[in-house]
C-alpha atoms as one frame of an Amber mdcrd trajectory, in Angstrom:
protein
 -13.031  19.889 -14.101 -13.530  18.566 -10.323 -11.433  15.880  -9.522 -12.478
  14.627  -6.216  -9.421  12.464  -3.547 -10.872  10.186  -0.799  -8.512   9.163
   1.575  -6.516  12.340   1.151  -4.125  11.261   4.246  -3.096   8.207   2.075
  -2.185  10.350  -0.722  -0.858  13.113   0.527   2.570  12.813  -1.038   1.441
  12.739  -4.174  -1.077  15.809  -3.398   1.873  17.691  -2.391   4.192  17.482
  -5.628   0.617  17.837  -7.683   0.042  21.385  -5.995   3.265  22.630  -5.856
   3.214  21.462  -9.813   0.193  23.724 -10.195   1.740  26.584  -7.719   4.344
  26.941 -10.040   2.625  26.620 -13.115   3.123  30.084 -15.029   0.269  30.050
 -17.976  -3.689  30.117 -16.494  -5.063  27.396 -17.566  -7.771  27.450 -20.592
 -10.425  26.145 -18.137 -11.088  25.673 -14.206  -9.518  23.015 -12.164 -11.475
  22.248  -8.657  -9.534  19.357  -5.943 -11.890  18.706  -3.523 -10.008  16.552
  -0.408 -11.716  14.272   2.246 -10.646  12.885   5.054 -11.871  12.121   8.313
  -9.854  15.016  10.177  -7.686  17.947   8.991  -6.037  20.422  11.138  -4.425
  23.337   9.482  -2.996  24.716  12.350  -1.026  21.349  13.458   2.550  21.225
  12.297   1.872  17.584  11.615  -0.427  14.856   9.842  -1.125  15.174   6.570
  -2.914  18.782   5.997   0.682  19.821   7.108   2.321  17.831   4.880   0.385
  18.368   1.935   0.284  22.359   2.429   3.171  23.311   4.806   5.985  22.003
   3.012   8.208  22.834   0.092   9.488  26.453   1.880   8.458  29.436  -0.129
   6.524  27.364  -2.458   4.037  26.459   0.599   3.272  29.973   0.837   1.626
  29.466  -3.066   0.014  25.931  -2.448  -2.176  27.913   0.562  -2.778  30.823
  -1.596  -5.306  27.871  -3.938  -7.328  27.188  -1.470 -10.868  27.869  -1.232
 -12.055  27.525   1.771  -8.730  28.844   3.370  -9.197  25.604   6.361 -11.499
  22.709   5.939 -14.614  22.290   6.196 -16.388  19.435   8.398 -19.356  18.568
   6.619 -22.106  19.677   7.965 -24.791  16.650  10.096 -28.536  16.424   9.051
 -30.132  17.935  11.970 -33.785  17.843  11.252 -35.811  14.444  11.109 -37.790
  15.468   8.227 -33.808  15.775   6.553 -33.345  12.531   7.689 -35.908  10.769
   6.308 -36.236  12.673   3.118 -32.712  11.086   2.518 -33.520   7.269   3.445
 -36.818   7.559   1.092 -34.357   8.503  -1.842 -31.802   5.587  -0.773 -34.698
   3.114  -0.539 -36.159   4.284  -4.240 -33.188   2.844  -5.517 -32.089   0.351
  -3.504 -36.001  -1.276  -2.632 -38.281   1.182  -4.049 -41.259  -1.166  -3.004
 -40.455  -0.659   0.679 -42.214   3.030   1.095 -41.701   5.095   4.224 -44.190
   7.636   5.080 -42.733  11.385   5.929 -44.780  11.526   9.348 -44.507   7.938
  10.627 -43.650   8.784  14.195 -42.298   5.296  15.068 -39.477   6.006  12.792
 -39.043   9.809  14.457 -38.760   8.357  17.544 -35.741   6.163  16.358 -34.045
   8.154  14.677 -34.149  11.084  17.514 -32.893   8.003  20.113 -30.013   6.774
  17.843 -26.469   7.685  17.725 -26.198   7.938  13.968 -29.214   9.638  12.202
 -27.590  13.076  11.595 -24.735  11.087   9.820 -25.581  11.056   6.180 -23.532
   7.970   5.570 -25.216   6.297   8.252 -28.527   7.035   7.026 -27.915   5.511
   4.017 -26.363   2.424   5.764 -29.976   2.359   7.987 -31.449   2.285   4.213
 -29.553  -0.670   3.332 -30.554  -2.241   6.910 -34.396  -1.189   5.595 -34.162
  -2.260   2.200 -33.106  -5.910   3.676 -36.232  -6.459   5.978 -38.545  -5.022
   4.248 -39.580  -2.095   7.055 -38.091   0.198   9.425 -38.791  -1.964  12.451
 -36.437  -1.845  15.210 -33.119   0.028  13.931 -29.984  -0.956  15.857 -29.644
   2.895  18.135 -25.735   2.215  18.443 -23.442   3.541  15.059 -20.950   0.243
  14.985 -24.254  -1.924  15.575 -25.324  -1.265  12.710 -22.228  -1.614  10.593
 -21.724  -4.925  12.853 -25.424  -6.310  11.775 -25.224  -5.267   7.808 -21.297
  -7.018   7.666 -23.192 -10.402   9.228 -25.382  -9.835   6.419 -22.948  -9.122
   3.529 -20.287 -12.329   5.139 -23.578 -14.424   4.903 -24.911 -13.416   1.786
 -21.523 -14.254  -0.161 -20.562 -17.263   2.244 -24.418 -18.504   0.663 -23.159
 -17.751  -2.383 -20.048 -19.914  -1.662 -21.662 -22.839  -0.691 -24.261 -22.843
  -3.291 -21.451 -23.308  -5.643 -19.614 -26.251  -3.432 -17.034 -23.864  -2.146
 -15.491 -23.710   1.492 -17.542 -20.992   3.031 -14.849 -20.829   5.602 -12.268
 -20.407   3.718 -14.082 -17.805   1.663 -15.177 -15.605   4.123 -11.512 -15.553
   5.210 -10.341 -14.450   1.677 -13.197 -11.994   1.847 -11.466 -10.004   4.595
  -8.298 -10.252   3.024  -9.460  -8.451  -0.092 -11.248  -6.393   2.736  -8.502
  -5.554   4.694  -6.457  -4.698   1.670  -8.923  -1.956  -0.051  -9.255  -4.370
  -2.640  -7.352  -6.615  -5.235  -6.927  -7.016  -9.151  -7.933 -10.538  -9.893
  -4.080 -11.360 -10.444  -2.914 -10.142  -7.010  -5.793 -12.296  -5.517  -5.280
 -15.775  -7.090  -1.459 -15.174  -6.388  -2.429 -14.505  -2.614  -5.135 -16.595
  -2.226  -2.846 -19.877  -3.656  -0.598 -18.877  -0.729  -3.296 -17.829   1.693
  -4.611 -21.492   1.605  -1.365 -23.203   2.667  -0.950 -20.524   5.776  -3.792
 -21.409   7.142  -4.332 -24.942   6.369  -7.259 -24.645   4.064  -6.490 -25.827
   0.729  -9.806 -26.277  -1.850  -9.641 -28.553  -4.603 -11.914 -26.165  -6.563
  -8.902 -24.107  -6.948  -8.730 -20.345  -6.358  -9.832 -19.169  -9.625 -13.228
 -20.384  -8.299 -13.422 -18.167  -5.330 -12.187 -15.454  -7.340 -14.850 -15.800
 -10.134 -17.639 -15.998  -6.853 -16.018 -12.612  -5.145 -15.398 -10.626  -8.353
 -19.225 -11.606  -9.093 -20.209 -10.568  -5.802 -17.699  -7.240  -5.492 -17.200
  -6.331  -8.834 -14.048  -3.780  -9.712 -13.690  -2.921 -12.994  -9.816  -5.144
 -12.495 -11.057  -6.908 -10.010 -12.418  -7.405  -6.749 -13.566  -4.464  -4.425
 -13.445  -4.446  -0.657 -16.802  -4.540   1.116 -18.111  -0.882   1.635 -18.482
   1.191   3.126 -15.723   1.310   4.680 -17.341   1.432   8.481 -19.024  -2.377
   7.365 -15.888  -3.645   6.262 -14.070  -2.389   9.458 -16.877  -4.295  11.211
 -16.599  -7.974   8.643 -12.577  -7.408   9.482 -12.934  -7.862  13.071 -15.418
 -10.042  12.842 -13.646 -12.875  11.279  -9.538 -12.171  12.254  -9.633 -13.072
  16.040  -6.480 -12.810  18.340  -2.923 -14.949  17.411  -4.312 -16.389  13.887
  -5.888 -12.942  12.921  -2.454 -10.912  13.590  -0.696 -13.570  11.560  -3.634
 -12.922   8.516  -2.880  -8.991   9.088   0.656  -9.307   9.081   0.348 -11.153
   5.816  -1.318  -8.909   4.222   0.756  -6.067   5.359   4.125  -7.369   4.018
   1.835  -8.428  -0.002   0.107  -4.736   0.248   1.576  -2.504   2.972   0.147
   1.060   3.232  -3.807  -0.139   2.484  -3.747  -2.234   4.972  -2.369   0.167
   7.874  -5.051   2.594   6.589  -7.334  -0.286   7.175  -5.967  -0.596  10.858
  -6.410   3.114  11.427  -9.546   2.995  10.793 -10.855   0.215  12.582  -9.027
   2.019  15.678 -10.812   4.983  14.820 -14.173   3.887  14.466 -14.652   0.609
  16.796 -12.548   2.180  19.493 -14.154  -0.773  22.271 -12.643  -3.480  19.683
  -9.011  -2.777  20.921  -8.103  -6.038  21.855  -8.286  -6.408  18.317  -6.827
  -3.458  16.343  -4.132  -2.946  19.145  -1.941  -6.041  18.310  -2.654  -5.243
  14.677  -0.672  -2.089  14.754   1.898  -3.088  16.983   2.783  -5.561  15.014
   2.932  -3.870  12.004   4.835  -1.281  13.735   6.980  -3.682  14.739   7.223
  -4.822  11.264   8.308  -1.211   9.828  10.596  -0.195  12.832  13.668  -0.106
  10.180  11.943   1.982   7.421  12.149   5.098   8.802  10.069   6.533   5.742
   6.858   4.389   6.151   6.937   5.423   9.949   7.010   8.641   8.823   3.643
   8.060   6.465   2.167   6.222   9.191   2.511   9.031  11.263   1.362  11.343
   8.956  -1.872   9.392   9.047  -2.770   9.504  12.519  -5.421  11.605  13.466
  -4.027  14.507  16.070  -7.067  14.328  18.429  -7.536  10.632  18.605  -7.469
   9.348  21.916  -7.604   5.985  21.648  -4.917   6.207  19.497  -2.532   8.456
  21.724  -0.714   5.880  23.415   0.243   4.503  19.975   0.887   7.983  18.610
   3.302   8.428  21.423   5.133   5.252  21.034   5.527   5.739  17.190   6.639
   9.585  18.046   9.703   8.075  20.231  10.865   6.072  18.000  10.707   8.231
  15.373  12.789  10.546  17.659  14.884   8.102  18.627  15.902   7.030  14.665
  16.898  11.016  14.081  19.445  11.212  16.884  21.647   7.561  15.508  23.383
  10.479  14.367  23.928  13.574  16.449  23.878  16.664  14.299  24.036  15.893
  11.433  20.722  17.130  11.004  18.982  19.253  13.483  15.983  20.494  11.124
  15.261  16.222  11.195  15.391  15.838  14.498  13.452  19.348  15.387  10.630
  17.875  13.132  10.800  14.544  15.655  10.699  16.993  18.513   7.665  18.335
  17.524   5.947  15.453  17.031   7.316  14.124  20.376   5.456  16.914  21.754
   2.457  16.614  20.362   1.851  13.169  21.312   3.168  14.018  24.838   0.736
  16.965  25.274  -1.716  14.923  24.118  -1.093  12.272  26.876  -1.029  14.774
  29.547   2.749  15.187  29.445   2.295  18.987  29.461   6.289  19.076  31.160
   8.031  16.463  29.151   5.880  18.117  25.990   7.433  21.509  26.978  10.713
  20.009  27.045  10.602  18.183  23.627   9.471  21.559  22.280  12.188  23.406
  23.638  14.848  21.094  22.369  12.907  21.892  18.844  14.018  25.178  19.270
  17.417  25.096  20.145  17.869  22.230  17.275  16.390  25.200  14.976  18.336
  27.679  16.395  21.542  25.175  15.468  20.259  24.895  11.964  19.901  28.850
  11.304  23.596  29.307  12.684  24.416  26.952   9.990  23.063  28.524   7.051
  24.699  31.757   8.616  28.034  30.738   8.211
């Protein structure tokens, strides 16, 4: 049996009590078991994120969880070097997306392109290019940039349900804002989107007198889930519809909304709009702040959102290092009462520091680690 987790950062709680479940299982099972884990980054030699907290913790029983993995470290997935790859892989995208548009294995033009462009050894990409194919009809002129053509195939998806919308007398403005709600919130059941949508209207001063169940019939037509609506995929697309249509005050007021009905999808949502449109931060900055802002108090969901952050980001260092501080900051209210707590902050304080080019006040933090672990030994001495 394979089971396969996307998103593994999201989930990495629950990864962690399912492999310490099967690390401590004592009868072999009848038959094989495979978990295979994606995720944009993993670092299994970082004492944080969530490779560390799906496979470092739980003590001795950490020591088992490592001992089921196969590779011992991850794996990046390997790019598609070769243009004849390349291609090979948009002719099988287009034969099932627009099998009548045919691409020839030689057809120079399209070499050329693809060895200029910033996305061709990117399988996902490729098949994204397909899509962009499959519209016009020919390979023509491919955007060259990766977010251009995410940006150019979510102004096709927003128009091609906003048609939809007004075909049907509904408020294509009002739609395509509901659209990157569901977006922005990795999807809803058609419950959680009439309740939001009824309250959606009033925020921003759009009611419809066709009533929501209208819009919901349209998007669940358009983005079928088997219980209800999906976001628009992939992701990279929907990142690009999500900044298209929330723009500065008015879209951190949509965000926030949707943050305090959904919570953790949307951050992950954030993350990876920093992530991958890293020259939209104007945009995704305020988003996080404010939902930082939002979860200073819950010491547990900074905790996951930290978890979540990719180590080597650097457009998301600054951040990293403000969420680090405070995270510090909450495990010292109460001086030592529990130095393991406040070690773990440490480390993460340095991290984020280093990462800055803070290489002294990183050195510091980690010292302080030390001594606070040094403080918790002595206590299990005695």
């Amino acid at each position: 049996t394979l089971v396969v987790v996307d998103y593994a950062a999201e989930h990495a709680d629950q990864l962690r009590e399912w492999l310490q479940q099967l690390a401590d299982r004592s009868v072999s099972p009848s038959c094989g078991l495979r978990l295979l884990l994606l995720e944009r980054n993993a670092d299994a030699n970082a004492n944080t994120g969530w490779w560390s907290t799906v496979f470092r913790s739980g003590g001795y029983g950490a020591t088992a969880k490592r001992a089921l993995l196969d590779p011992l470290k991850p794996e990046e997935i390997r790019p598609l070097i070769r243009p004849d790859d390349q291609i090979a892989l948009l002719r099988a995208a287009l034969h099932d997306i627009a099998p009548e548009v045919q691409l020839q294995p030689n057809d120079a033009s399209l070499i050329s392109q693809l060895k200029r462009s910033e996305w061709s050894t990117n399988p996902l990409f490729l098949l994204m290019a397909a899509m962009k194919i499959g519209e016009t009809g020919h390979a023509g002129t491919l955007p060259s940039g990766r977010t251009d053509l995410a940006t150019s195939l979510a102004e096709r998806e927003s128009e091609r349900i906003a048609a939809l919308g007004r075909s049907r007398g509904l408020d294509a403005k009002l739609l395509r804002h509901l659209l990157g709600c569901v977006t922005l919130t990795q999807g809803m059941t058609r419950v959680e989107f009439e309740q939001f949508a009824s309250a959606e209207q009033a925020s921003i001063f759009r009611q419809s007198a066709t009533g929501v169940g209208a819009f919901a019939d349209l998007l669940q037509e358009a983005l079928p889930r088997g219980d209800g609506i999906s976001a628009v995929v992939p992701d990279l697309i929907g990142e690009a519809l999500i900044l298209q249509l929330f723009e500065g005050e008015t879209g951190i007021n949509t965000v926030l909304r949707c943050h305090a009905q959904f919570g953790r999808p949307v951050t992950a949502t954030v993350l990876r709009c920093a992530q991958d449109f890293t020259h939209e931060a104007r945009k995704w900055e305020p988003w996080l702040e404010s939902i930082l802002d939002v979860i200073a108090d819950n010491e547990a969901e900074m905790e996951v959102l930290a978890d979540s952050l990719p180590i080597e980001s650097v457009p998301l260092g600054k951040f990293s290092l403000t969420l680090a501080q405070r995270l510090h900051a909450q495990s010292t209210e109460h001086p030592g009462e529990s130095p393991v707590k406040e070690a773990g902050a440490l480390i993460r304080l340095s991290n984020a520091q280093a990462h800055m080019g803070m290489p002294e006040a990183a050195l510091e933090s980690t010292e302080r680690a030390a001594s606070q672990i040094g403080r918790a030994a002595c206590r299990e001495r005695v």
